[in-house]
Structures are given as C-alpha cells and as structure tokens.
C-alpha positions in Angstrom: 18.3 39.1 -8.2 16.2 38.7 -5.3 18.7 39.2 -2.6 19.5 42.3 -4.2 16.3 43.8 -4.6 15.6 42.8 -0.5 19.4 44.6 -0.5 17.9 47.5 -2.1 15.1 48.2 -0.2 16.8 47.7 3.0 18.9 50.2 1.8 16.3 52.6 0.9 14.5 52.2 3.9 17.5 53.0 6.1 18.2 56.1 4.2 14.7 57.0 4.9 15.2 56.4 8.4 18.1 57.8 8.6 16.6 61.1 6.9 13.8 61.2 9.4 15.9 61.1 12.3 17.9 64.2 10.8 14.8 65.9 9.8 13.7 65.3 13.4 16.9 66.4 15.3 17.2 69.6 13.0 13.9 70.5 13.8 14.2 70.1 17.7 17.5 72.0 17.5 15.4 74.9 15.3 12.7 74.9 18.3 15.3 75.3 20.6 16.7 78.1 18.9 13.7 79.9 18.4 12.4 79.5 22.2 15.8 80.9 23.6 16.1 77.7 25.0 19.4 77.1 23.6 21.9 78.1 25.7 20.1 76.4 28.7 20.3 73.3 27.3 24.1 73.5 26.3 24.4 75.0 29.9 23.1 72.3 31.9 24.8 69.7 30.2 27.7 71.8 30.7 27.1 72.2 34.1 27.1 68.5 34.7 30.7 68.3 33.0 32.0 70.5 35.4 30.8 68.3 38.1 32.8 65.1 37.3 35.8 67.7 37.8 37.1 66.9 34.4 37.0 70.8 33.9 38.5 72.0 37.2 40.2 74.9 35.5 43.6 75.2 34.0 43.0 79.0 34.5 45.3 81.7 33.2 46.2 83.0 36.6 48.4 86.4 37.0 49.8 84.5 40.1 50.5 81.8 37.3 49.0 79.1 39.0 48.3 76.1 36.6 45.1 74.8 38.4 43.2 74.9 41.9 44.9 72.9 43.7 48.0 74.9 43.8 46.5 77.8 45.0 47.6 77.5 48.9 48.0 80.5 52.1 48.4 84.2 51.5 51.9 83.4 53.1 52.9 81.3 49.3 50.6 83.0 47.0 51.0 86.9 47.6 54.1 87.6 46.8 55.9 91.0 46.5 55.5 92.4 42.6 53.6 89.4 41.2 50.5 91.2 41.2 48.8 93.8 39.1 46.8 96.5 40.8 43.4 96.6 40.2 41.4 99.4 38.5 39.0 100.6 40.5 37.7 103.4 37.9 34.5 101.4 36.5 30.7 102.4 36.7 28.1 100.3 36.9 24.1 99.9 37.0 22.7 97.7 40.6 19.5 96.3 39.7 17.4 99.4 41.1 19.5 101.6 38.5 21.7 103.1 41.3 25.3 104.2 39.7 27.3 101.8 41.6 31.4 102.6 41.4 33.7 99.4 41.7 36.1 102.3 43.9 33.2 101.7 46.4 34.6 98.5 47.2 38.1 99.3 47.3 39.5 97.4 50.7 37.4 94.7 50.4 37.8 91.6 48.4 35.9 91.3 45.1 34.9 88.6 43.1 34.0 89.8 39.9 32.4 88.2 36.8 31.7 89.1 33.4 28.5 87.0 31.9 25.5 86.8 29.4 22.0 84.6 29.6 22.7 83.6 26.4 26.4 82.2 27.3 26.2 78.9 27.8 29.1 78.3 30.1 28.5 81.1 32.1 24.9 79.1 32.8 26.9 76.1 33.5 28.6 78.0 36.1 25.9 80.2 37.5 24.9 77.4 40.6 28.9 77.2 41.9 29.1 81.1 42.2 26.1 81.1 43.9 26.9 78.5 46.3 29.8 80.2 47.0 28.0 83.9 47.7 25.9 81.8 50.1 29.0 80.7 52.0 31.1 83.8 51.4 29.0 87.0 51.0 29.9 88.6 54.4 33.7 88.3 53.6 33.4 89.0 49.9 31.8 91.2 47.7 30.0 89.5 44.3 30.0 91.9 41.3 27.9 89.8 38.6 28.4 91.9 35.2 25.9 91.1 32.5 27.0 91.6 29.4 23.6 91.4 27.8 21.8 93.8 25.9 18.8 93.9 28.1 19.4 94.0 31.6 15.5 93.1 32.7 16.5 89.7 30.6 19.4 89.4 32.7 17.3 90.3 36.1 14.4 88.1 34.8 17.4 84.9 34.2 18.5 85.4 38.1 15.1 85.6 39.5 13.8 82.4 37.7 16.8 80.6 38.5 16.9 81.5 42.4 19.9 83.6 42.0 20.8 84.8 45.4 23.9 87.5 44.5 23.4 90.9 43.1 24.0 91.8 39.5 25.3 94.9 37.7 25.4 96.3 34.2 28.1 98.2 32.4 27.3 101.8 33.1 31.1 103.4 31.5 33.8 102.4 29.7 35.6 98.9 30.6 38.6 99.5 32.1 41.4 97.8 29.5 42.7 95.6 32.5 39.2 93.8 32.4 39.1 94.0 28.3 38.4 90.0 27.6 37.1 88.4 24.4 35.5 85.6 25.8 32.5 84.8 28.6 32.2 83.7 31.2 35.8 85.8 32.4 36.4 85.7 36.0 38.8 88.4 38.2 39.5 88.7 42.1 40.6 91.5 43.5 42.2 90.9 46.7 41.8 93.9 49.7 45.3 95.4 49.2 44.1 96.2 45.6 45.9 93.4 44.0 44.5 91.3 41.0 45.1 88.4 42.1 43.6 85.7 39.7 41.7 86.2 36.2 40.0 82.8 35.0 39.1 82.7 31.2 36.0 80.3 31.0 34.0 78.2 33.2 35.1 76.7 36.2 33.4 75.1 39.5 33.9 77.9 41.8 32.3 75.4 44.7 35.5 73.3 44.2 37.2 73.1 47.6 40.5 74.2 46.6 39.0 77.5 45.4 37.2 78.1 48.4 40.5 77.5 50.5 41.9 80.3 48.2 39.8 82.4 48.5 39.5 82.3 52.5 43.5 82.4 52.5 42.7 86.1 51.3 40.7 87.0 53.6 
C-alpha cells in the first residue's frame, strides 16, 4: 500500500509537471504571437535548415531542372521553345511611391520575388538574396514584391534587417503567368524575355550552383 501511494504521488506530481511545462510553452508561443515575433522565430530556425543544404531546392523549374546542380551554361540550358515569354505588363510601387513598370526592365535579367514579413520562409531566405544582390546587382535587376498589406511594415522589415535590395508593392493586376498560391515564389526572367526558372518556396539563393546559373545568363 505504501509503494503505491509513493506510485501515486509520483504520478501526480509528473502530471503536474508535465502541465506546467505545457502551460509554460503555450504561453511563450501566445507572446510570440502577440509581439509579431512569430514568423521571425520560425524564420531563423528556418534559415539555419537551409544552411546544412538539406533544402537546396527541388524547384519546379520551366527548364525542368530537378535541383541546382543541374543548372549548367546558357549553351545546355536555353534551349529553342522550352521557355515561356515573360509578361512584362505589371505595375508596381518603388519605395518612394514612383509607378515602376516591370516593361522598364525588359533586356535586362530579372530576378523577381514574391514575399511577406509575416512569411516565415521568405524570412528564412531574405539573407541569401541579399548576398546575392551584393554580388550581382550591376548584372541583375532585384524586384522584391511584398505581398503585405502595409508596405511601411514591409519597408520598416528591410531597414531593421540591413536589407540592401529595393522593394516594390503591387500597384495592378498580377499578371496570370506570376499567379502563385504560395510565398516565398521565385521567377527569373532572362534578357531575351524568357522565363527561365520559377522556384515555389525557399531556397539558398547563395548556393554556388545558383550563382553559376545565374552568371551563365548573363
């Protein structure tokens, strides 16, 4: 009777325990919620997944490439009607509220990105495109898209975070070859006007085998 009462209130106490320790992470994930601190949190531990390379992206290519690696010299990858032509009929907002036309751009090669401060993988991904504007942005133009519903939020998220590439919002209708349910969505537009990759999701745009496509455009 004794060793089951000693059973008994181990068993209570553990429950107790057990209930504190849910009380307690309930009420640090309701304080991250309510700060907006959320998606940063889910971002950088994101962000630290996509440096072991475990998500170097399986992207859905138009080229149909099935990861990074295979994406090699203009020579293998542009080939003759396996490209969609991009539409260049889409208005945007620059950070100084100029009306900014994608057509602007037309002849040069665009990377172009559709995010959100409250998406956490587009945070995840945020440091890899801009190391890649640093290294890039004379060759390439960066067309960040924020999809939120405050753009000062969105200006406010690049400034604290260092952010060195310019960012747009949506100004006209979405043209339907950009339509995408999901964020972060990724396209490049090559200089010819070709579509030549659309990533779905977050990837490590740093990763040397993107780079090495990217400069096989150029």
């Amino acid at each position: 009777k004794l060793i089951k009462n000693q059973s008994n209130n181990f068993m209570s106490k553990k429950k107790k325990n057990n209930l504190w320790q849910y009380l307690l992470f309930g009420g640090v994930l309701l304080v991250l919620y309510a700060t907006g601190a959320m998606p940063h949190v889910i971002g950088f531990v994101q962000k630290g997944v996509l440096k072991t390379g475990l998500m170097n992206p399986k992207s859905e290519m138009l080229a149909e490439y099935s990861d990074f690696s295979q994406l090699d010299s203009e020579e293998n990858s542009l080939q003759e009607g396996r490209y969609t032509k991009a539409d260049y009929n889409f208005r945007l907002l620059d950070e100084n509220g100029k009306v900014v036309n994608l057509s602007q751009f037309e002849g040069k090669h665009i990377f172009m990105n559709f995010w959100a401060t409250w998406c956490p993988p587009c945070i995840a991904e945020m440091p890899s495109i801009n190391e890649l504007y640093n290294e890039m942005n004379e060759e390439v133009v960066f067309v960040m898209i924020s999809a939120d519903d405050s753009f000062q939020k969105a200006k406010d998220f690049k400034s604290k975070r260092n952010l060195n590439f310019p960012i747009y919002q949506i100004a006209g209708p979405i043209p339907e070859l950009y339509h995408s349910n999901s964020l972060p969505t990724t396209y490049i537009i090559d200089s010819k006007g070709n579509l030549a990759l659309k990533h779905i999701g977050m990837a490590d745009y740093s990763h040397p085998e993107f780079k090495k496509f990217m400069k096989s455009l150029l």
